[in-house]
RODO-2510 file (C-alpha; in nm, 4 decimals, decimal comma):
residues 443
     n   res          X          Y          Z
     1     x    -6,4830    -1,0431     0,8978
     2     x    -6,6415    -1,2642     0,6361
     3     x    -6,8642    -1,5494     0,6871
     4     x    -6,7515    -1,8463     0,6691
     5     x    -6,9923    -1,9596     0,4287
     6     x    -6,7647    -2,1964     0,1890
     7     x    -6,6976    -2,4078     0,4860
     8     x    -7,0661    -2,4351     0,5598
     9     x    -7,1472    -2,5386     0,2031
    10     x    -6,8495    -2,8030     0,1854
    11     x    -7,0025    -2,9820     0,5453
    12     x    -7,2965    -2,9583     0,4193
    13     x    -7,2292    -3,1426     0,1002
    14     x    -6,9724    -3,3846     0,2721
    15     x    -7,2472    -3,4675     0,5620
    16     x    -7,5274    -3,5129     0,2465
    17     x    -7,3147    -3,6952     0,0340
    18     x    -7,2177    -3,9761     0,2909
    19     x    -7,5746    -4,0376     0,4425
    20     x    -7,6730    -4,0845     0,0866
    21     x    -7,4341    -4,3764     0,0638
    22     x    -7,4676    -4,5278     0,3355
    23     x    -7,8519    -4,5316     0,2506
    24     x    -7,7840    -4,6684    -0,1173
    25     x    -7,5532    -4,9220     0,0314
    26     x    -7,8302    -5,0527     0,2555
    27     x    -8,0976    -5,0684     0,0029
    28     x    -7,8184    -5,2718    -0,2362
    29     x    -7,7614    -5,5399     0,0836
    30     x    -8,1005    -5,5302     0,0910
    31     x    -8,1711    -5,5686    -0,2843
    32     x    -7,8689    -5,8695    -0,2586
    33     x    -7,6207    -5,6589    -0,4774
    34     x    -7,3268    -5,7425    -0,2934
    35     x    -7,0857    -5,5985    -0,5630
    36     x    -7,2226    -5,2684    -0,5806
    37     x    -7,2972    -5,2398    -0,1847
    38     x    -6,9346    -5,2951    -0,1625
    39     x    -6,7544    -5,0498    -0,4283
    40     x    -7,0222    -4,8145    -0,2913
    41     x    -6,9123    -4,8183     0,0614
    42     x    -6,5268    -4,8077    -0,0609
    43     x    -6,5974    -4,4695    -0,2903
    44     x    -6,8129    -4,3037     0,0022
    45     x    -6,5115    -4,4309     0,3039
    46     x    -6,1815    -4,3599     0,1474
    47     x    -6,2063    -4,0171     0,0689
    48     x    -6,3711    -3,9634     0,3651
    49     x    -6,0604    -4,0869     0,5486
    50     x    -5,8547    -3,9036     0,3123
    51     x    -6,0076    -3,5669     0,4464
    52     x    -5,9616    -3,6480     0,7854
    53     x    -5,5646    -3,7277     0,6840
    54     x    -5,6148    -3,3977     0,5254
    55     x    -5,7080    -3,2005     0,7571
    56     x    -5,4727    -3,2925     1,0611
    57     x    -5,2217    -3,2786     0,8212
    58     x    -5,2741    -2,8914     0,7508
    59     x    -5,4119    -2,7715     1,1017
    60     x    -5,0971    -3,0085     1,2498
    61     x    -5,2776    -3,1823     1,4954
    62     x    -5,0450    -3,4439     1,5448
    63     x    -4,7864    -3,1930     1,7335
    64     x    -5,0294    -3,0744     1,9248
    65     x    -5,1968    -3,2023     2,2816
    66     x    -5,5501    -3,2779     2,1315
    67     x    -5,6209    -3,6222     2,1553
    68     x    -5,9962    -3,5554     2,1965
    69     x    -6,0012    -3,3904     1,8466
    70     x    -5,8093    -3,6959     1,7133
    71     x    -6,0031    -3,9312     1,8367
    72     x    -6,3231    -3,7788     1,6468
    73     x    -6,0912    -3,7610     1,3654
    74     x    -6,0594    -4,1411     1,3485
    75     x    -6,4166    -4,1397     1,4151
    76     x    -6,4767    -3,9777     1,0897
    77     x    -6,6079    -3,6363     1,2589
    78     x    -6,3183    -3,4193     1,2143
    79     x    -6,5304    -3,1890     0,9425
    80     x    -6,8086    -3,1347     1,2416
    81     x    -6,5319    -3,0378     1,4947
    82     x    -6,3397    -2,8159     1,2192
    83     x    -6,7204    -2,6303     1,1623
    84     x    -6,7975    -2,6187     1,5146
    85     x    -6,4670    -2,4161     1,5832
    86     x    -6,4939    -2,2391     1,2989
    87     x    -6,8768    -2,0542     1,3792
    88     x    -6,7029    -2,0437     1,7666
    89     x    -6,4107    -1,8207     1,6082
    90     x    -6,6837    -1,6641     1,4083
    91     x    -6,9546    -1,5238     1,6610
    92     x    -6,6813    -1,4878     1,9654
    93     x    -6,4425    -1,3133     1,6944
    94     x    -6,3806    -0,9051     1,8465
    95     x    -6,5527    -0,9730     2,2083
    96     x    -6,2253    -0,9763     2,3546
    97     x    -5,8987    -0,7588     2,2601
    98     x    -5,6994    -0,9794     2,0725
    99     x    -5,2810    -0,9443     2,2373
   100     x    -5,1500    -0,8645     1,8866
   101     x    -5,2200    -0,8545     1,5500
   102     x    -5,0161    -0,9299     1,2267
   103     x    -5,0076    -0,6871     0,9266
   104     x    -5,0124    -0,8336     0,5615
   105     x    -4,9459    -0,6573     0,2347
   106     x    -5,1382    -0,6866    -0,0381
   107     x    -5,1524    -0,5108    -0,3816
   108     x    -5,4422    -0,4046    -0,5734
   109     x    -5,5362    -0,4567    -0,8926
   110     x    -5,3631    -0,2374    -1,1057
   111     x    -5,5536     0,0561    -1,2597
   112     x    -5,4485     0,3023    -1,5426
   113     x    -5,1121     0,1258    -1,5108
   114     x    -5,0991     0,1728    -1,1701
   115     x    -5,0889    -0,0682    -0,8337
   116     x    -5,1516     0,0491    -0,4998
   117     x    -5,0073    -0,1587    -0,2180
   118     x    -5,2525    -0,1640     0,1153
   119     x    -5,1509    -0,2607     0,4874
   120     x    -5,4125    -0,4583     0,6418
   121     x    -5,4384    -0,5853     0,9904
   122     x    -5,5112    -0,9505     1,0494
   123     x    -5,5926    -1,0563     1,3783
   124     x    -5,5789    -1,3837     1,5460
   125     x    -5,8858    -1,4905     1,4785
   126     x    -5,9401    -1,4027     1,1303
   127     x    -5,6011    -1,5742     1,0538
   128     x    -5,7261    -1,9012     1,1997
   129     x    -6,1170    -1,8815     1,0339
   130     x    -5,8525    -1,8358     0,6588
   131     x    -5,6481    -2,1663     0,7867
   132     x    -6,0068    -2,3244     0,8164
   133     x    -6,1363    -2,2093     0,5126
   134     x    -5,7647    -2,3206     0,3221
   135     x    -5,7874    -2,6894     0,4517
   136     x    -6,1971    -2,7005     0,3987
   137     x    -6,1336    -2,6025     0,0511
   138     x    -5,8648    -2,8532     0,0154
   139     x    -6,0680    -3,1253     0,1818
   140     x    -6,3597    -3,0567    -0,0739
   141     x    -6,1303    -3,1302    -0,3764
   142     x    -6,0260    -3,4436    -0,2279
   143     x    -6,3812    -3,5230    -0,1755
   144     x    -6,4755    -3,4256    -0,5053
   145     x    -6,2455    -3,6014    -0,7176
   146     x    -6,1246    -3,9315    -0,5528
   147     x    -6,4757    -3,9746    -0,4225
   148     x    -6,7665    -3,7796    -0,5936
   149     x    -6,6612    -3,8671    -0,8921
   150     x    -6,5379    -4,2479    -0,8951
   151     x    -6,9301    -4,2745    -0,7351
   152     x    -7,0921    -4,0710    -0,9485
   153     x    -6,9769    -4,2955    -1,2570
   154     x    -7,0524    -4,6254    -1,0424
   155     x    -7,4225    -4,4933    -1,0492
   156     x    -7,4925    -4,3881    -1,3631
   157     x    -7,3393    -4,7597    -1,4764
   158     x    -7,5510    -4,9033    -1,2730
   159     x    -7,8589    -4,7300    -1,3674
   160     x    -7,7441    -4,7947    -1,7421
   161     x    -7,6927    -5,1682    -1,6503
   162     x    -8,0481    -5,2408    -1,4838
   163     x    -8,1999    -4,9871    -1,6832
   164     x    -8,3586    -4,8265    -1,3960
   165     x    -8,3286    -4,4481    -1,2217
   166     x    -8,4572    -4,4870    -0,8474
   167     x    -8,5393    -4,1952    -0,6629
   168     x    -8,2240    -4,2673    -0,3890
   169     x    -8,0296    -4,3158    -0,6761
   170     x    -8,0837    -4,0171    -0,8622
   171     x    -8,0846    -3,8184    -0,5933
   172     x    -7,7651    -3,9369    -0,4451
   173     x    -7,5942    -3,8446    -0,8316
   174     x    -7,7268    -3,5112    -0,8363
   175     x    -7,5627    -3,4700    -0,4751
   176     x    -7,2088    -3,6069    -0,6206
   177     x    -7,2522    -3,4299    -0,9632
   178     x    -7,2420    -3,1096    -0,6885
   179     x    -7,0204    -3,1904    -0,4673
   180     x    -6,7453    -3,2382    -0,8217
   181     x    -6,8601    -2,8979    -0,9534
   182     x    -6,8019    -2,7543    -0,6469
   183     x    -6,4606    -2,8809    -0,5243
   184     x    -6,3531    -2,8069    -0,8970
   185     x    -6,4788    -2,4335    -0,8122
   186     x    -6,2734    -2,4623    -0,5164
   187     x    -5,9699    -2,5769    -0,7641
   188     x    -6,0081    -2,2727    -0,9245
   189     x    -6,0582    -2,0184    -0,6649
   190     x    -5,7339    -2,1785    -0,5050
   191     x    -5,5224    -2,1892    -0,8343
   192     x    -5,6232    -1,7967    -0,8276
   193     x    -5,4932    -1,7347    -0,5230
   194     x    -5,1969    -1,9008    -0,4658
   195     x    -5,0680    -1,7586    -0,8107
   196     x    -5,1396    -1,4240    -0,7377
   197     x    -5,0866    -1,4056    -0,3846
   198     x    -4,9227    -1,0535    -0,3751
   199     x    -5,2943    -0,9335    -0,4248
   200     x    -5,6023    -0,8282    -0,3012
   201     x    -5,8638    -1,0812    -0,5234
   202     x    -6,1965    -1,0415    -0,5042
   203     x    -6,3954    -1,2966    -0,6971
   204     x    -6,7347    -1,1441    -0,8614
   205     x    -7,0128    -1,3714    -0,8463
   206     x    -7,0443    -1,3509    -1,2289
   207     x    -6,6412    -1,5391    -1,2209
   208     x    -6,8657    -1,8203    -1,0059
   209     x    -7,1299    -1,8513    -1,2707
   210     x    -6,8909    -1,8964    -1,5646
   211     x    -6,6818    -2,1482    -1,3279
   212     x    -7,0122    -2,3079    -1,2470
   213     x    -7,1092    -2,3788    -1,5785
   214     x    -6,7909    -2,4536    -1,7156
   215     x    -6,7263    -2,7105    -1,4508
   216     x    -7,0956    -2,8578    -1,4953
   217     x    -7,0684    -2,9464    -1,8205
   218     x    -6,7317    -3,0421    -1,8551
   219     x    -6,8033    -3,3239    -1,5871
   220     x    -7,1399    -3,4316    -1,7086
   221     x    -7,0278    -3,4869    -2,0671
   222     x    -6,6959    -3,6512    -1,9511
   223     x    -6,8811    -3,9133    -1,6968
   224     x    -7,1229    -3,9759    -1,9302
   225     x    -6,8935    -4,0676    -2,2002
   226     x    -6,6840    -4,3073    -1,9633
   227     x    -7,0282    -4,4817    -1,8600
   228     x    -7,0888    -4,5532    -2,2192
   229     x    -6,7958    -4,6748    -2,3291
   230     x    -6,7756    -4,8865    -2,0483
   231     x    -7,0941    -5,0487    -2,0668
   232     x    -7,0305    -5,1351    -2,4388
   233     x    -6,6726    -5,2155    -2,4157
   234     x    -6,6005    -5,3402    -1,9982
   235     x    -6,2797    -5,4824    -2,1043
   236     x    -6,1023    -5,1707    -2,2804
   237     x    -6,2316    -4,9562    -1,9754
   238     x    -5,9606    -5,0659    -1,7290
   239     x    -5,6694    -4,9525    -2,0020
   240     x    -5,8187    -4,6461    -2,0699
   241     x    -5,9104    -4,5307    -1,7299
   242     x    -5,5211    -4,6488    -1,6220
   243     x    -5,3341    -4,4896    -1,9107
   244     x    -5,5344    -4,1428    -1,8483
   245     x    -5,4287    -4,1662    -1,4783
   246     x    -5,1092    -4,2635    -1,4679
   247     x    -5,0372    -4,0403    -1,7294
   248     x    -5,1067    -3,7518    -1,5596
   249     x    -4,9554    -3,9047    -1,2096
   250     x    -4,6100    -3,9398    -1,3406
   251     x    -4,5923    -3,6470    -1,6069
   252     x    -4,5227    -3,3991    -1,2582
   253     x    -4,2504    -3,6220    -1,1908
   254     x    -4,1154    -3,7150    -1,4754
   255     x    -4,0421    -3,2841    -1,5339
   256     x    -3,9231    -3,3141    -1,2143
   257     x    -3,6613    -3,5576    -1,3287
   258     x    -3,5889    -3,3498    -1,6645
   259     x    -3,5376    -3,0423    -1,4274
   260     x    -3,2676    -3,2329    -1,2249
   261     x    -3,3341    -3,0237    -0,9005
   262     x    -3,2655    -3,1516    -0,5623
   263     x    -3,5639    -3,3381    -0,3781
   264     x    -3,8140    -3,0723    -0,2400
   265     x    -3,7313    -3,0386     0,1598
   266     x    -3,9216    -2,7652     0,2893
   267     x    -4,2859    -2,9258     0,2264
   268     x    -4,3388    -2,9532     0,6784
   269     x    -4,0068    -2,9242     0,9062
   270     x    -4,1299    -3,2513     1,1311
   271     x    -4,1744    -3,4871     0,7925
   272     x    -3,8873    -3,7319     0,7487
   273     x    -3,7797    -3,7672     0,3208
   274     x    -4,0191    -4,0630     0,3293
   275     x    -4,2824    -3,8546     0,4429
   276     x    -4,2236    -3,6060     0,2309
   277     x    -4,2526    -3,8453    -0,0454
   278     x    -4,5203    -4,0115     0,0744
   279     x    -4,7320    -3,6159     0,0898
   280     x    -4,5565    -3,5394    -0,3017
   281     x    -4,7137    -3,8846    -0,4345
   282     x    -5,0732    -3,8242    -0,2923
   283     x    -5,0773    -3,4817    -0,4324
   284     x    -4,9955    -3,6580    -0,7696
   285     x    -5,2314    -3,9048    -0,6921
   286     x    -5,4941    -3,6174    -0,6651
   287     x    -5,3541    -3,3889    -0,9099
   288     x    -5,4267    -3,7284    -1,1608
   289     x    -5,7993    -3,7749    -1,0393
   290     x    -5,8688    -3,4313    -1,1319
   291     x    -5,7350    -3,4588    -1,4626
   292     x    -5,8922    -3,7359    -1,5237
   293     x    -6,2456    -3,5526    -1,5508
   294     x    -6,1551    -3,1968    -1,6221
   295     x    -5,9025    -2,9768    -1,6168
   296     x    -5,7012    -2,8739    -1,3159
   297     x    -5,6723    -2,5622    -1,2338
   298     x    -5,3723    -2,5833    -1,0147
   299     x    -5,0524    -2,7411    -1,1813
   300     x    -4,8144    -2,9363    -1,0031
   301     x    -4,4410    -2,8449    -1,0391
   302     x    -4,2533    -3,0545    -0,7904
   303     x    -3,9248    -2,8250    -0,8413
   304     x    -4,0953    -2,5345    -0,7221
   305     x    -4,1068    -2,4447    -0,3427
   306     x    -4,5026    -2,3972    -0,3397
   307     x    -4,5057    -2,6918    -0,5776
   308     x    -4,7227    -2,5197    -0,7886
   309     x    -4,6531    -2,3525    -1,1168
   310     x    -4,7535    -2,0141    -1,1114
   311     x    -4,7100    -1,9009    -1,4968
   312     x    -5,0028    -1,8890    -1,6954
   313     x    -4,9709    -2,1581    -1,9739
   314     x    -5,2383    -2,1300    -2,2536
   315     x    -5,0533    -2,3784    -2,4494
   316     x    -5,1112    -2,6659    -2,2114
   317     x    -5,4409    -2,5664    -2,1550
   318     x    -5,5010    -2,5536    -2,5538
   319     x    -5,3714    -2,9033    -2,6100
   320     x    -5,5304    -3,0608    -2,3067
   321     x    -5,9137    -2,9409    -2,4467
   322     x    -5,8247    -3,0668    -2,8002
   323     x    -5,6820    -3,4295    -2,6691
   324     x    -5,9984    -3,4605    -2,4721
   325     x    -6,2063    -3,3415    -2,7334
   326     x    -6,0708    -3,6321    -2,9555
   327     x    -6,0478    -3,8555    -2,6861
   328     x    -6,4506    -3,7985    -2,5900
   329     x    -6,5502    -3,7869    -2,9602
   330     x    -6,3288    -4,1517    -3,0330
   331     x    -6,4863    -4,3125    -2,7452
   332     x    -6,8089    -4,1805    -2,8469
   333     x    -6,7798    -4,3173    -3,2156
   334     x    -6,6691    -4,6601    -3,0011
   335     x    -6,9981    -4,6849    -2,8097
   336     x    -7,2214    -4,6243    -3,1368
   337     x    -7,0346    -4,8981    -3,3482
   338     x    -7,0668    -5,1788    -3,0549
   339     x    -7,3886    -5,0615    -2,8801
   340     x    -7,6127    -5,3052    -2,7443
   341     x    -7,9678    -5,3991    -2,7403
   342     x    -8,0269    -5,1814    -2,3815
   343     x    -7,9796    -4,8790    -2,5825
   344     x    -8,2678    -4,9947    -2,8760
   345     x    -8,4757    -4,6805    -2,8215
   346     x    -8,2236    -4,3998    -2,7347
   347     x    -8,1608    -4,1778    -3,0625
   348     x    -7,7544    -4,2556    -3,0520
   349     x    -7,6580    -4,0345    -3,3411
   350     x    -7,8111    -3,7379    -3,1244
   351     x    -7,6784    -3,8346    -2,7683
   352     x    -7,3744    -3,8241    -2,9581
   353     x    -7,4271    -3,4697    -3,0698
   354     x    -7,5692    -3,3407    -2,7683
   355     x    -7,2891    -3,4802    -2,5197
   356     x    -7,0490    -3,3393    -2,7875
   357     x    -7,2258    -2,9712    -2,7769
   358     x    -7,1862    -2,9976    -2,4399
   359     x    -6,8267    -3,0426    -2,4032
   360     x    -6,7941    -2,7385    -2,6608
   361     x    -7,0523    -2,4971    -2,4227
   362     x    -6,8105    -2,5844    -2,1043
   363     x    -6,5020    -2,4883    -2,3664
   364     x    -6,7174    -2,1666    -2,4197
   365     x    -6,8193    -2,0947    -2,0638
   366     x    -6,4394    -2,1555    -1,9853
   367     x    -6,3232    -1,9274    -2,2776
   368     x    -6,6029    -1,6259    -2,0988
   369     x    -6,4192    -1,6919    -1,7735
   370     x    -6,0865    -1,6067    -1,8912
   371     x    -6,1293    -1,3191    -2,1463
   372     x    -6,3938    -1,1406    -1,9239
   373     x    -6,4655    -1,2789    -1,5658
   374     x    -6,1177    -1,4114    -1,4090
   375     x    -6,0349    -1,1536    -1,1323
   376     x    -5,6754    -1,1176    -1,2273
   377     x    -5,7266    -1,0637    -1,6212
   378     x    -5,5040    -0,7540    -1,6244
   379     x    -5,2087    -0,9040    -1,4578
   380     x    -5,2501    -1,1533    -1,7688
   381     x    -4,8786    -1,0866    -2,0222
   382     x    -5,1312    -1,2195    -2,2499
   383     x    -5,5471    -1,2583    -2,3060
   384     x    -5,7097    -1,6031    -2,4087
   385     x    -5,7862    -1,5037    -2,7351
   386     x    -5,3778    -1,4082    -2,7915
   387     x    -5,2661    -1,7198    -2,6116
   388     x    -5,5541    -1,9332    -2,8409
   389     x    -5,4330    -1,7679    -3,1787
   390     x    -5,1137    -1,8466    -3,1308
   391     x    -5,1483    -2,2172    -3,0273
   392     x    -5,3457    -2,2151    -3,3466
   393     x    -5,0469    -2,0680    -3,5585
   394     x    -4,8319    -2,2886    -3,3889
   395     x    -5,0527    -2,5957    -3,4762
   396     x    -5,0776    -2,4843    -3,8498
   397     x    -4,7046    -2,4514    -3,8508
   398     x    -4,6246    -2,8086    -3,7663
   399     x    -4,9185    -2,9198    -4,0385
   400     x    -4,8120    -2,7233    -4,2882
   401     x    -4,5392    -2,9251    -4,4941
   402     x    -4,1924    -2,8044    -4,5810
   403     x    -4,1367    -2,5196    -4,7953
   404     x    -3,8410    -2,7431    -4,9315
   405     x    -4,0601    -3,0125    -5,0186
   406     x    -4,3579    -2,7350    -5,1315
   407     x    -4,0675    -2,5597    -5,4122
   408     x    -4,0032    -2,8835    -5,4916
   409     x    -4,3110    -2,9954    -5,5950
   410     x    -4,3812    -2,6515    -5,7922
   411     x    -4,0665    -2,7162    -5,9559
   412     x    -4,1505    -3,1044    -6,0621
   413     x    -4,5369    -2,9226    -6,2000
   414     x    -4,3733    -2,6595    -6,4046
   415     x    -4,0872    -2,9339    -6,5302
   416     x    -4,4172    -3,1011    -6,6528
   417     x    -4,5711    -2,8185    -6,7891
   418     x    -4,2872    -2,7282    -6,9475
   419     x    -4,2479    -3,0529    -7,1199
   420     x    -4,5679    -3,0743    -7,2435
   421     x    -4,5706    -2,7453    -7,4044
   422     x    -4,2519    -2,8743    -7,6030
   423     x    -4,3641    -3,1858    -7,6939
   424     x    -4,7130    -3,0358    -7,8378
   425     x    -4,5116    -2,7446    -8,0081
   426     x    -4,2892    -2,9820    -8,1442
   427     x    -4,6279    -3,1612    -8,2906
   428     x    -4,7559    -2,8576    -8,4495
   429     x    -4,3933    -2,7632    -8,6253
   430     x    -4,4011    -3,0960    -8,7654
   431     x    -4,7451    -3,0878    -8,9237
   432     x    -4,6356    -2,7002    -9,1071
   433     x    -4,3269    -2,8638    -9,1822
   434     x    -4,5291    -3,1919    -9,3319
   435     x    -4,8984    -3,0785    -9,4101
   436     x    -4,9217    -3,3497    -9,7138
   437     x    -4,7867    -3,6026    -9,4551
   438     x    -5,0729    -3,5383    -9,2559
   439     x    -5,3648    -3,5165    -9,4351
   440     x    -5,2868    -3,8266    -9,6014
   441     x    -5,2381    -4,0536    -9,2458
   442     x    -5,5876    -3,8739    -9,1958
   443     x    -5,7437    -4,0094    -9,4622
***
């Protein structure tokens, strides 16, 4: 049996993360920053309620006669409970015969063309420490994304703002700045296996240092950017920041629409259709926070009974790193023209290169992952570099004018040509015809 050691990590981080703001809360009462003691309270509280929600929801405590463990859940302790049970599972786990056991199927990578299918026994206990480690994984990308990172960019603005980088303060980012690359880890591992659930994955620890790197840079650069603009430009931020996010909120359910399939049902037997709504709009709401600082792993398709779209798509993936790209470089180019007088000794042309290089190294790291380090690569129709190439083709294809228009203009050049060449040869018979003519209007 494995050790749980992803749902030590994630308590740990969630336990760190939250002392640290209630610390940097204090010291902004203290300091009389009522603003920021305020928005930093709301981005440590809500997504700590939101994990709570969370994880009820998937261990369906609400059914069930524990009112003890719902009470700490309202406390905000329902992450200490959940790891409590979980090492109990863990170290009592084969002291006592277990009634029954259940017997999955899973496939194994294929080799030489080949896939082996393997019967495994799964007892009760190891199927309850994989329901723990499911909703602690889930609760770590809510954490990450509509907490982490919201307070990650409220403290870099602020240290850009006062021009100051306190030790609470800097240590508290590097904590978020974790606990993002890490639930965005967890995006990826989860994406991984929920697509390929018919088999037996087994991620190397070279797939977590591509991941890690990837994810690292790709949310540095992107926060960075955002606190720049939006200390240059604080009244453009709130339109950019809303079209990003309700652009990617509505664009599941707006294929949903085009699709024309009947409303999903089978999301939890005991949820009325408002419920169910309710659930389907805050995964949107959290599929749209992700997006919003890197790219989700896991794609929401409303129309499909896991509600996640299992086909690997290189062209959205293709089009999503070039819009950002732009996006990040036009901001960028934003910030440089309107800077202000806080940024009088910082070398802009080169914190614009560097955050730029940056965003290309997580493209890079991201690129490793998928040609050489993602578990599944052989169940891939098609590599990275295939899927890339193409998109590229595709791309040219749509630049490249009409051959209509491209004959057209060869034909209007050669018309030219052509009636140049007569007109001078016409010149030159006229001067043999005339050479008397000539010589005298030369003279």
């Amino acid at each position: 049996m494995k050790f749980p050691g992803s749902v030590l990590v994630s308590l740990s981080l969630f336990v760190a993360e939250t002392a640290a703001a209630l610390c940097l809360s204090g010291a902004y009462r203290a300091a009389g920053d009522r603003m920021w003691q305020w928005l930093t309270l709301l981005f440590a509280l809500l997504p700590c309620a939101l994990v709570q929600l969370s994880l009820v929801f998937i261990h369906r405590d609400v059914s069930r006669d524990r009112p003890l463990v719902l009470l700490l859940h309202l406390l905000q302790l329902g992450p200490l409970v959940r790891c409590v049970e979980v090492f109990y599972i863990y170290f009592h786990a084969g002291r006592v015969e277990e009634p029954y056991v259940s017997i999955t199927k899973k496939r194994q990578m294929p080799k030489d063309g080949y896939s082996e299918e393997i019967e495994k026994e799964v007892g009760q206990a190891e199927g309850k420490l994989c329901t723990h480690r499911s909703a602690f994984s889930r609760a770590s990308v809510i954490q990450a994304f509509l907490g982490s990172a919201p307070q990650l960019t409220l403290q870099l603005y602020i240290c850009v703002l006062q021009q100051e980088i306190t030790a609470a303060r800097s240590i508290f980012m590097v904590l978020s700045l974790l606990s993002i690359v890490y639930g965005a880890l967890r995006c990826n591992i989860l994406a991984i296996k929920i697509k390929y659930d018919d088999y037996d994955v087994s991620v190397k620890p070279a797939a977590y240092l591509c991941i890690f790197m990837w994810r690292s840079f790709e949310i540095a650069t992107r926060v960075t950017v955002l606190v720049l603009f939006s200390s240059v430009l604080q009244i453009w931020t709130l339109p950019v920041v809303l079209v990003n996010f309700f652009g990617f909120f509505f664009y599941p359910w707006i294929l949903f629409w085009q699709s024309k399939s009947p409303f999903p049902e089978n999301i939890e037997k005991a949820l009325s259709r408002v419920g169910t709504t309710i659930v389907l709009c805050l995964l949107t709401f959290l599929y749209a926070g992700i997006n919003m600082f890197c790219w989700s792993a896991v794609q929401v398709k409303l129309n499909d009974p896991d509600l996640i779209n299992k086909s690997q798509n290189w062209y959205r993936l293709t089009v999503y790193y070039m819009l950002r790209f732009i996006e990040n470089a036009f901001l960028l180019l934003m910030w440089y023209i309107y800077k202000t007088d806080i940024y009088l000794y910082v070398c802009a042309p080169l914190l614009v290169l560097q955050l730029l290089i940056g965003y290309c190294m997580a493209v890079l790291f991201m690129l490793v992952f998928y040609q050489f380090c993602h578990p599944c690569k052989k169940l891939f129709s098609s590599s990275i570099s295939d899927g890339l190439l193409s998109c590229f083709k595709f791309l040219c294809f749509i630049c490249k004018p009409p051959k209509s228009t491209v004959l057209m203009d060869k034909a209007e050049v050669k018309s030219e040509n052509t009636d140049e060449t007569r007109s001078s040869s016409k010149t030159i018979n006229s001067q043999k015809e005339n050479p008397h003519q000539s010589v005298s209007s030369n003279a």
